[in-house]
N, C-alpha and C positions, 0 to 999 in steps of 0.2 A: 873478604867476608865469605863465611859458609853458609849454606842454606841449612834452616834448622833442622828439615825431613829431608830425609830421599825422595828422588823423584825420577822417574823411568821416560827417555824421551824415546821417539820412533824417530829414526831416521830415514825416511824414504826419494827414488825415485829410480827412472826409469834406468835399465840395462847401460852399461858405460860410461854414463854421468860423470864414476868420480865418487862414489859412496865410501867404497871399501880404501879409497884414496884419505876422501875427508878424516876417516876414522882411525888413520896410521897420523896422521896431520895433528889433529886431538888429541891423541894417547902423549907424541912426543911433548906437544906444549902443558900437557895436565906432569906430566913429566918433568920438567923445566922449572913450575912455580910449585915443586913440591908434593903434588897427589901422588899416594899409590896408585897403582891403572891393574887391573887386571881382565881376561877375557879372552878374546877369539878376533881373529882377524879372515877371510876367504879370499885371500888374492889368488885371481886367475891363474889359469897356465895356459901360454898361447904357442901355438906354431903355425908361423908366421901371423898371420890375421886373424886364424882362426883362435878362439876360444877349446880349446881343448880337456881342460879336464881343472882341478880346483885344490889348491892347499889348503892348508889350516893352518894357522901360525898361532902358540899360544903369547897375550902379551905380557905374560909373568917372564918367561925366559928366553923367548924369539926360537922356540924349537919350530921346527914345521914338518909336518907330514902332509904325504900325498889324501887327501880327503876324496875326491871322484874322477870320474874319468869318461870320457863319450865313448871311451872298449870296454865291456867287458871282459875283463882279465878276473883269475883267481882271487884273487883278494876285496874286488870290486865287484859285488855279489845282488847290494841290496839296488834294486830299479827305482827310481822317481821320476818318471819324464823321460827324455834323453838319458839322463846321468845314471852312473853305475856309480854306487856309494860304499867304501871300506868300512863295515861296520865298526874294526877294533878302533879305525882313527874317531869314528862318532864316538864310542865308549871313552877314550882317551879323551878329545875335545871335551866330553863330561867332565869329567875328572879335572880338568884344567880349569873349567869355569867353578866349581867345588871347592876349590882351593884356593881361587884367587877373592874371597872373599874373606873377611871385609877388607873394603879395599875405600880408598875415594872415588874413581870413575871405574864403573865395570861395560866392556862393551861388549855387544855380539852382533856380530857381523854373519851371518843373518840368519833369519827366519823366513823359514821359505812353508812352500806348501807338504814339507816332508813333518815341518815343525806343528802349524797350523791343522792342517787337515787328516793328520796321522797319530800323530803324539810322539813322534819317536825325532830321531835328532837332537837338537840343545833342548828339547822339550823340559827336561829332567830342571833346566832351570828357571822355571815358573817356579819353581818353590820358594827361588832364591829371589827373583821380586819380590813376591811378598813379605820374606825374612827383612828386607831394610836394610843389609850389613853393608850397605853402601852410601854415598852422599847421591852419586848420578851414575844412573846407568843411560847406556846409548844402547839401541834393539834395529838394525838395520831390516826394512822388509819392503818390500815392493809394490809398488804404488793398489798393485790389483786385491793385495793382503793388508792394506790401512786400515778396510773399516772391521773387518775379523778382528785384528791387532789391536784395535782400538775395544771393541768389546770384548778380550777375552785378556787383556792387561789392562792394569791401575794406570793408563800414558795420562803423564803430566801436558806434555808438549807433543808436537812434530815438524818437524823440520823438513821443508821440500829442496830436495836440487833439482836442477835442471840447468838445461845449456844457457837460458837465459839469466840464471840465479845467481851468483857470486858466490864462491863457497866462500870465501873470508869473510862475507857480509853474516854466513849463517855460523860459519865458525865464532865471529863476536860475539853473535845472539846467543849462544850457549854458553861462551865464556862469561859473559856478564848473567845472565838468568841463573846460569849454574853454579856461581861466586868464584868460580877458577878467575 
């Protein structure tokens, strides 16, 4: 069964959890029973231990580009924090969540403080929550950006990991709430 309306859930919690994990996990099983999925995915880039710099992966075709980097190199221009950010791959990331609607599940993986407190990043898709061309979207952001994320989005839902959470327990809760 489907849900009659769209509904926009927050995905949150803390650094390494498993977030950007849960939301590759989702995509495949909304995948499986028939949803189109469309959106963004941010998996790390480590050397060795370290956390080093961050793809994109869109999940209409599984392209990936380098999205930031802890160097700044040429291409990796724009500052947030530590991170040096490729603008064209932001632009691009655009473009992919633009596209990937309407879809069944739309996800983005994440919203951070470049999204929230700047306007620029996946900001561009704020418009696209509110259009509806979705059944479920998933908004991944960080525990410290909840209550922002909460007041500057229509969230139906939020869903917490953490180490003592079971991601299967919350993968269910979505799959049954969200009628996948």
């Amino acid at each position: 069964m489907r849900p009659d309306h769209s509904r926009l859930w927050l995905l949150t919690g803390q650094r390494s959890v498993g977030k950007t994990t849960f939301c590759g996990a989702l995509a495949s099983h909304a995948r499986l029973v028939g949803w189109s999925v469309g959106g963004l995915l941010t998996p790390a880039i480590f050397t060795g231990a370290d956390k080093t710099g961050i793809l994109v992966e869109s999940l209409v075709t599984g392209e990936t580009r380098p999205l930031a980097s802890l160097d700044q190199i040429a291409a990796f221009d724009l500052q947030v924090g530590k991170w040096y950010f490729d603008r064209s791959v932001i632009e691009w990331g655009n473009q992919v969540i633009q596209n990937s609607v309407p879809c069944d599940l739309l996800i983005i993986d994440e919203f951070g403080p470049m999204e929230f407190l700047r306007h620029k990043g996946w900001w561009d898709s704020v418009d696209i929550f509110d259009s509806h061309e979705y059944l479920a979207a998933l908004v991944v952001v960080r525990p410290e950006l909840q209550e922002i994320a909460c007041e500057m989005l229509n969230v139906s839902e939020v869903i917490s990991l953490d180490a003592a959470h079971n991601s299967d327990q919350s993968m269910q809760l979505f799959v049954e709430r969200a009628g996948l």
